[in-house]
N, C-alpha and C positions, 0 to 999 in steps of 0.2 A: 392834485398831485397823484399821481399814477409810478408804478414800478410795476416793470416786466424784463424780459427777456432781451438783451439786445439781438437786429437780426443780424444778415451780412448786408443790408442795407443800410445800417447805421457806422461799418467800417469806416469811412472817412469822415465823419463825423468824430468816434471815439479816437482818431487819431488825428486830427486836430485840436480836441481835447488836451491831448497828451502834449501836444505840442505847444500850447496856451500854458499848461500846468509847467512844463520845463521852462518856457523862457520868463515865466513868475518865479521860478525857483532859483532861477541865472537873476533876475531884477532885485531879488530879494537878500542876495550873495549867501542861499542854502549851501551848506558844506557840503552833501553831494544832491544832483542833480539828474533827474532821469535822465537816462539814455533814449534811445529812436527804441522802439520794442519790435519785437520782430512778428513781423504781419501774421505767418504762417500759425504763429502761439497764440493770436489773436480770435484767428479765422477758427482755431481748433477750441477757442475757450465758448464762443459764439455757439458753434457745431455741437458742443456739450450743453449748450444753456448752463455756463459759469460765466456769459458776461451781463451786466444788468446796464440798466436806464434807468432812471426818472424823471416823466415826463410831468410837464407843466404846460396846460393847454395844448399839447402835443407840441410843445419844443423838448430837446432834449437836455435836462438843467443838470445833470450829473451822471457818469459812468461809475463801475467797479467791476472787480471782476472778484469769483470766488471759488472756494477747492475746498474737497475733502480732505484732500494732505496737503503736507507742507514740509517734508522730512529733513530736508537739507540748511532750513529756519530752524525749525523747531525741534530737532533731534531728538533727545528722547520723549518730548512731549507730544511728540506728534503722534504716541500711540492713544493719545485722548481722543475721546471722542467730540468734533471740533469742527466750525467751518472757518475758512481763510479765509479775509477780504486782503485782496490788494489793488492798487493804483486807481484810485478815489480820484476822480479828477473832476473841478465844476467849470461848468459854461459862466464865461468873467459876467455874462447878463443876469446871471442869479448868485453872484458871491458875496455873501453875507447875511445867508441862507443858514446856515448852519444845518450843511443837508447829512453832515455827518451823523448828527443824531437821528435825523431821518432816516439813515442807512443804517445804524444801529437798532432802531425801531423795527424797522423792517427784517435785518440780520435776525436778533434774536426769536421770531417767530420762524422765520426761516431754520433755526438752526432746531428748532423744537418739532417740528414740519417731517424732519431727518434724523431725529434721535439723537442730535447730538449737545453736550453736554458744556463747550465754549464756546464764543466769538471770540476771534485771536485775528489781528492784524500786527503788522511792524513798519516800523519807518528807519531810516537808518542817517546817524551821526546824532551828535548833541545837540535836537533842536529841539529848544527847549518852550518854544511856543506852539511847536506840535504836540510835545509831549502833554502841556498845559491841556491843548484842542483836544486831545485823545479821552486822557483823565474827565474833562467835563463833560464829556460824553458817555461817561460812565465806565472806559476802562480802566483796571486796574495795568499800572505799570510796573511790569516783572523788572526790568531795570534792562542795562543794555548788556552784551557781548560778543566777540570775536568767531564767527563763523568758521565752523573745521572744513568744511568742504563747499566753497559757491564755484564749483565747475558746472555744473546745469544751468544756475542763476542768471537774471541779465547780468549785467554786467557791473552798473553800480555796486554789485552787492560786493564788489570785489574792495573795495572802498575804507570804506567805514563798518564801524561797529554799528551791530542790529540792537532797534531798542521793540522790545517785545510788549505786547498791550492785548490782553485778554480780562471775559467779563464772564460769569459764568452764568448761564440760562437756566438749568436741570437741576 
């Protein structure tokens, strides 16, 4: 198992992904349900080295992507010092991998790497087997609430309540 950088050569790959992760999320009747994300925010998270891989024999078994802020989730906490994972998505040929932990594993060196002091992810609406997934992987779950501003956000976020999930490193 390997974790790096996704390039722009893995673009239709990580969106495919996404496309496997939604229509499991439609199969599963999740109360909300990713949106199509928009290339250009992809191609620019890429550009930054904010999106990852992990690779298994050189297939690609899971994506994420990551940020130093997160201001319009996290409001006043996002003056912590803290890295963002979002949109965790695994290839259906490795699910049951439990590559979250993997990504956690990884996350918190990462976030020690950077001087920062959380891992902080969120998912949104009352799913309560993610929230389970999250918690076993060692976040602590803030609880959920109502978003004052997802004008930037995709679009989901317009939705549902954000349930917030942070673990501290530092």
């Amino acid at each position: 198992m390997n974790i790096t950088n996704s390039t722009i050569r893995d673009l239709e790959t990580i969106f495919e992904l996404y496309a496997i992760a939604t229509a499991y999320q439609k199969a599963k009747n999740t109360v909300v349900v990713w949106p199509e994300f928009d290339r250009d925010m992809v191609i620019g998270e890429i550009q930054d080295n904010h999106q990852w891989k992990l690779l298994i024999e050189g297939d690609v078994a899971c994506v994420w992507a990551t940020t130093f802020s997160d201001a319009q989730i996290w409001e006043e906490k996002n003056k912590d010092a803290a890295v963002y994972i979002h949109r965790i998505a695994t290839n259906p040929k490795y699910r049951g991998h439990n590559f979250v932990k993997s990504v956690v594993t990884w996350a918190k060196e990462y976030a020690k790497q950077h001087d920062k002091r959380f891992v902080r992810l969120d998912t949104l609406g009352d799913n309560q087997k993610l929230i389970a997934h999250y918690t076993n992987a060692g976040f602590d779950f803030l609880g959920m609430q109502d978003l004052k501003d997802t004008s930037s956000l995709p679009d989901h976020y317009k939705t549902a309540p954000v349930c917030l999930f942070e673990l501290e490193v530092l």
